[in-house]
N, C-alpha and C positions, 0 to 999 in steps of 0.2 A: 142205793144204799140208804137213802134218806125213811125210803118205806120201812125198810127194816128196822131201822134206828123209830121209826115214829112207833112202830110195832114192838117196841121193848127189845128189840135185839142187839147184837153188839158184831165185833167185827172177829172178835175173838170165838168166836163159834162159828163164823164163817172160815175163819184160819182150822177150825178143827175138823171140817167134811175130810171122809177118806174117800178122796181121789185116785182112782186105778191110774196108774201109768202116767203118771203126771211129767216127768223128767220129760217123757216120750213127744207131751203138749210142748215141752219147753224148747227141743229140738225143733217142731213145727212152729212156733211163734219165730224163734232166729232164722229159719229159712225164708220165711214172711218177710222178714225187716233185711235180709241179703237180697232179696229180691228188687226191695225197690233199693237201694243204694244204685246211688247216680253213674259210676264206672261199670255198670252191668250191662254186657248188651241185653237185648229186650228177647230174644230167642231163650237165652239160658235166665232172663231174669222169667218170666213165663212158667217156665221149664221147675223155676226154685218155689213158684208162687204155688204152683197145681202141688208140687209135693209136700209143700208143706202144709197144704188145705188136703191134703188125702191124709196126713199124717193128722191133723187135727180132728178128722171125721173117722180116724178108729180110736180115739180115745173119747171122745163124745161116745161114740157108741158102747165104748168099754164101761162107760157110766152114765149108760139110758135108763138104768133102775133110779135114778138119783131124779128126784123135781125136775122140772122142766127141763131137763137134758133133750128129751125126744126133740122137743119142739126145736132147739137149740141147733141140732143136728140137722133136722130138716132146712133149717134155713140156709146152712153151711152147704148141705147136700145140693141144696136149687142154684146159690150164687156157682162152686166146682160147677155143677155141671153145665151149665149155661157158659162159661167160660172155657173151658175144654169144649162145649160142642162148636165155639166160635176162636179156635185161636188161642185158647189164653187170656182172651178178650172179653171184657163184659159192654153188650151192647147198650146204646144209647141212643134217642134220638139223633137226628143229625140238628136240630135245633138247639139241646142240651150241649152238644157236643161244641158247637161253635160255642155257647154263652161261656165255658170253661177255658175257653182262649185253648184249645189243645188240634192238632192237625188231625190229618187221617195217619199219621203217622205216630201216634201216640201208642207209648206199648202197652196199656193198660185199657185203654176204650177204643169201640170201633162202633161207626155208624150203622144204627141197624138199618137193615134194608130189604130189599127180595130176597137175598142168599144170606139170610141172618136164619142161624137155626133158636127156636123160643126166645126168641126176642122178648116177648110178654115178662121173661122172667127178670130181664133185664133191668137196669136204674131208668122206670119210666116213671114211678110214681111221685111226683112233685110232692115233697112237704113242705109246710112254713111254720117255724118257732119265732114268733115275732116277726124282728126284719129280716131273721135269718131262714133261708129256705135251700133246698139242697133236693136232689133227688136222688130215689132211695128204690133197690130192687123187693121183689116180696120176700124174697132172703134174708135183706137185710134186716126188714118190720123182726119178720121172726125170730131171728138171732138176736134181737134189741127185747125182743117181748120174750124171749127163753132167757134169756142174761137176767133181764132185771127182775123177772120172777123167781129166779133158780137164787140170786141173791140175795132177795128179801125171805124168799123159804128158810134160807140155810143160817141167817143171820138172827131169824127170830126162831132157831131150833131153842136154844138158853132159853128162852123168855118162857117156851111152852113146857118145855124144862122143868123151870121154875113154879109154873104153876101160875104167872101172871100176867102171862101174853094171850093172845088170843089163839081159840082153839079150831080155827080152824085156816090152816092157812094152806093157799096153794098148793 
């Protein structure tokens, strides 16, 4: 947002994109957050994660004409699928895995290893902001770089609008 706003934009023109099927995202985001809720077993919590990331990736698609949707979509597309090809599970090292204090029993990560299918796609790529560091799938880069471009697009539409933002944005 910050981009946006530095680019004459506002948030109020972000609130005015038309969004196809939006309700439909809103369904997919509460399956997301039933998922992880702690009284879930890890079978049916899996089960709530995959559908409401398929649910999430027809409405992305429903609005790939819109800025950085594509990219947005692809990223969503590689974490589902990497996770469905493993389980429900997005693979990790087995080094990352321990640094998370999390067992092999964790319903959300699983060590990658021989019988990991595209592990590559997996949370292998170490970032550091500061002293904060995290690792991060190529999904995720891309869903962070379709987010915040599809953001600052949308937010500086007013400003171009206007006639005093800059003309050529994302």
């Amino acid at each position: 947002m910050g981009i946006g706003w530095a680019r004459g934009g506002s948030l109020r023109a972000l609130g005015s994109v038309p969004l196809k099927n939006l309700p439909f995202l809103g369904i997919a985001v509460l399956l997301v957050l039933a998922a992880r809720a702690a009284s879930v077993p890890p079978v049916l919590a899996r089960a709530l994660l995959a559908a409401g990331d398929l649910g999430a990736l027809i409405v992305l698609w429903r609005n790939r004409r819109l800025p950085w949707m594509p990219i947005l979509f692809i990223g969503l597309a590689l974490n589902t699928l990497v996770m469905l090809a493993n389980g429900g599970r997005m693979p990790v090292t087995g080094q990352v895995l321990g640094l998370m204090a999390l067992g092999s029993g964790d319903p959300w990560y699983t060590a990658a290893g021989r019988g990991t299918r595209w592990a590559f796609l997996g949370d292998v790529l170490p970032v550091r902001v500061g002293v904060l560091g995290a690792v991060v799938s190529v999904g995720d880069l891309l869903m962070a770089v379709g987010l915040a471009g599809f953001v600052a697009r949308q937010m500086g539409r007013e400003a171009i609008a206007r006639g005093d933002g800059p003309h050529v944005i994302g």
